[in-house]
TIPA-226728 format. One line per field, with one value per atom (N, C-alpha, C, CB): y negated, z, x negated; residue number from 0; atom name; residue in one letter. Coordinates in steps of 0.2 Angstrom, whole numbers. Glycine has a CB too. Layout:
yy = c(Y;...)
zz = c(Z;...)
xx = c(X;...)
num = c(NUM;...)
atomo = c(CA;...)
residuo = c(A;...)
end
This chain:
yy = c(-106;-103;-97;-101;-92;-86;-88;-79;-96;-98;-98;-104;-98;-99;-93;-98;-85;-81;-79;-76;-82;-81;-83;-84;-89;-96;-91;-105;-88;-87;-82;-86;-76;-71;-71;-65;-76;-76;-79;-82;-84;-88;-84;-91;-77;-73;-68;-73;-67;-61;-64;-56;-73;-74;-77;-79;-77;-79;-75;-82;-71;-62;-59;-56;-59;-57;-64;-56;-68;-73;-73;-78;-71;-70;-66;-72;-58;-54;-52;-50;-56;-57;-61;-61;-65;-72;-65;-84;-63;-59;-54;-55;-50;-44;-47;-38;-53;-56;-56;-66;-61;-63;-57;-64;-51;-47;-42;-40;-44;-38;-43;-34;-48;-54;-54;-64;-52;-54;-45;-60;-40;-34;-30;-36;-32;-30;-24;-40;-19;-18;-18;-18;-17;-19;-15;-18;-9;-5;1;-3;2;5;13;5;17;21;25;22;20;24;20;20;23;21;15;23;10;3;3;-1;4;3;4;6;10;12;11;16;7;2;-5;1;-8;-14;-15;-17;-9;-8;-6;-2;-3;-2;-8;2;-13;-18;-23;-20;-23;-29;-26;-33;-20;-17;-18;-12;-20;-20;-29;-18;-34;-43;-42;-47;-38;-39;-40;-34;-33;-31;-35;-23;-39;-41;-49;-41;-51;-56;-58;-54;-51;-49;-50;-42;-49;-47;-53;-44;-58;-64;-67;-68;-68;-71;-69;-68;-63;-58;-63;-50;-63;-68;-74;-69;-80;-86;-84;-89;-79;-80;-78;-75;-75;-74;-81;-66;-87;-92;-94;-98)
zz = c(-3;3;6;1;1;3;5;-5;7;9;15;7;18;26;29;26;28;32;31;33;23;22;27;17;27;31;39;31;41;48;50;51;45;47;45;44;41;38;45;32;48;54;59;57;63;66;67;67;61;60;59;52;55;57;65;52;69;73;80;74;76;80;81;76;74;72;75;61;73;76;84;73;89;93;98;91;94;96;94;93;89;87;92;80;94;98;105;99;109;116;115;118;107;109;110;102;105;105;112;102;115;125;128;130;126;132;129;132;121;121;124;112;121;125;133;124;136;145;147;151;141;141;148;144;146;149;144;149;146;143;140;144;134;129;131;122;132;133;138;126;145;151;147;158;150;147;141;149;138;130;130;119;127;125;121;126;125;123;116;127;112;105;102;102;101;99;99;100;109;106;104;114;104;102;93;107;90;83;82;81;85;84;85;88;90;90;85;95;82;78;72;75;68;65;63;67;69;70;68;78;72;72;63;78;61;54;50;51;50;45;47;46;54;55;50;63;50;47;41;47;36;29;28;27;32;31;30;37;35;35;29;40;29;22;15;22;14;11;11;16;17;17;14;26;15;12;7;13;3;-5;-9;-7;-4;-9;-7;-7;-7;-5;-12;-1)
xx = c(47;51;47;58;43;41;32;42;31;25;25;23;28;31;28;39;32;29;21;34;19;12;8;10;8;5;6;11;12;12;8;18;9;3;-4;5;-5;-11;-16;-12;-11;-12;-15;-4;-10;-11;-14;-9;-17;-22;-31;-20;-30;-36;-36;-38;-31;-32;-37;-26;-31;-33;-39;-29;-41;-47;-54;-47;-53;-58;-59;-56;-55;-55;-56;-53;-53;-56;-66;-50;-68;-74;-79;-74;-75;-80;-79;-75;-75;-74;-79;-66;-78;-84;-90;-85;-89;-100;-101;-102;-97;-97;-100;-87;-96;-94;-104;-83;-103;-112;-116;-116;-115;-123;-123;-123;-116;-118;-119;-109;-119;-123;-117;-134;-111;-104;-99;-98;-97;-92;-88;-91;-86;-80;-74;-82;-75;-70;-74;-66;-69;-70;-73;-62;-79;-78;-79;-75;-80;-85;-93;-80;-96;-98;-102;-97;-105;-105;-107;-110;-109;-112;-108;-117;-103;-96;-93;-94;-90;-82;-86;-73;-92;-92;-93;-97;-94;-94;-87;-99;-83;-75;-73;-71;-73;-71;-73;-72;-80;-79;-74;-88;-77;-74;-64;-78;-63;-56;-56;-54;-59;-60;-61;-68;-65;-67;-61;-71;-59;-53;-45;-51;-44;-39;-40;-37;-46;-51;-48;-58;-51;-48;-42;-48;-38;-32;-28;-29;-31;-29;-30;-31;-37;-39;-33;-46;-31;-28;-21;-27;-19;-12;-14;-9;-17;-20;-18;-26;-22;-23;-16;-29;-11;-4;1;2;-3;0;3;-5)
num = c(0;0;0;0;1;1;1;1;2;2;2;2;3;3;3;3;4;4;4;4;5;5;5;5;6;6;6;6;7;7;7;7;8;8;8;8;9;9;9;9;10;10;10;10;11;11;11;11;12;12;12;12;13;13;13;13;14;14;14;14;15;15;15;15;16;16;16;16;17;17;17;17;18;18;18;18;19;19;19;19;20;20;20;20;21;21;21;21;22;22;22;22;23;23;23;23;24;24;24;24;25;25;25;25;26;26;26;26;27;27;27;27;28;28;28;28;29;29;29;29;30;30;30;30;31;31;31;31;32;32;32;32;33;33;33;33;34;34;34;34;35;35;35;35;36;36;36;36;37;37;37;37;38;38;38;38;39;39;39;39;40;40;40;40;41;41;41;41;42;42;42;42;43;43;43;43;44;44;44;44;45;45;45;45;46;46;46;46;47;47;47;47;48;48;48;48;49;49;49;49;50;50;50;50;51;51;51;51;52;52;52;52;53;53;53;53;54;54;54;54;55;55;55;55;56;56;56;56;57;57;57;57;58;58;58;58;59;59;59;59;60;60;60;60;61;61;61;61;62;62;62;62;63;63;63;63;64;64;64;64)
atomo = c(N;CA;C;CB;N;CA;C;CB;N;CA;C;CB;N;CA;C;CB;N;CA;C;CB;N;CA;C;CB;N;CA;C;CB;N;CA;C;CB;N;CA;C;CB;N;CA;C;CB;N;CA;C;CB;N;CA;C;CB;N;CA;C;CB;N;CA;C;CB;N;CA;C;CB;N;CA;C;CB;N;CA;C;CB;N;CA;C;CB;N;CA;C;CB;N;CA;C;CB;N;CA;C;CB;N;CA;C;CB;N;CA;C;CB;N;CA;C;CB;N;CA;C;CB;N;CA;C;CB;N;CA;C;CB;N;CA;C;CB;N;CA;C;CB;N;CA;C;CB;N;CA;C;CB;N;CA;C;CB;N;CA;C;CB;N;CA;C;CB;N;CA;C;CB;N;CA;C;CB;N;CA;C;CB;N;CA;C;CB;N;CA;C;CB;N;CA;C;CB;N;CA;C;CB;N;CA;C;CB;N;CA;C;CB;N;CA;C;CB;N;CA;C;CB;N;CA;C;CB;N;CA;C;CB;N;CA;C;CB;N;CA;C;CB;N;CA;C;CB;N;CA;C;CB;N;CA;C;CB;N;CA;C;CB;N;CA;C;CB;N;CA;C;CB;N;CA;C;CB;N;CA;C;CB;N;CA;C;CB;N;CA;C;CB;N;CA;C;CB;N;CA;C;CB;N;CA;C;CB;N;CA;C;CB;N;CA;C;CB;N;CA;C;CB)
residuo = c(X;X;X;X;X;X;X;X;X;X;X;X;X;X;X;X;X;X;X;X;X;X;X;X;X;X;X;X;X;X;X;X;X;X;X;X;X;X;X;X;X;X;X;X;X;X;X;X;X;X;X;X;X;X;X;X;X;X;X;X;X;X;X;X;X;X;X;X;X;X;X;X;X;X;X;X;X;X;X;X;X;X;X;X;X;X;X;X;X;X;X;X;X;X;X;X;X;X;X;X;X;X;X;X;X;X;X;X;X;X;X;X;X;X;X;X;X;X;X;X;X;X;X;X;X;X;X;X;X;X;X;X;X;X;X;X;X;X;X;X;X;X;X;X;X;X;X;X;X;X;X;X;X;X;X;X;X;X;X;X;X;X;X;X;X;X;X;X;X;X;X;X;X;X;X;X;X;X;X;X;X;X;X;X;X;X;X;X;X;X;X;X;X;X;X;X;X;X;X;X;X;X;X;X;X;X;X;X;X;X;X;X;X;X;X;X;X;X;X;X;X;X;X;X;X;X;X;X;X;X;X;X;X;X;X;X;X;X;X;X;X;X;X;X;X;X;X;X;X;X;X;X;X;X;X;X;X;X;X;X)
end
């Protein structure tokens, strides 16, 4: 029974994270913005940094299946 909400968030943080990973790649290869007003190298290292850990996290979920 306690597999259920595992499975759902594991679901949504790798989803999260994988996604938010593939938008930062798009947005540095077409040499665009990640976020208005910082610094490009900065938010696109904050961002993966964020895709990473939501990543883990997931993974994290899976493994208390």
């Amino acid at each position: 029974m306690e597999s259920g909400p595992a499975i759902f968030a594991g679901m949504v943080f790798a989803l999260f994270g994988g996604a938010l990973l593939v938008w930062t790649a798009v947005r540095v290869r077409h040499r665009e913005p990640v976020v208005q007003g910082v610094r490009p190298v900065a938010s696109a290292t904050l961002a993966t940094l964020a895709a990473l850990v939501a990543l883990a996290v997931g993974t994290w979920c899976f493994t208390r299946l």
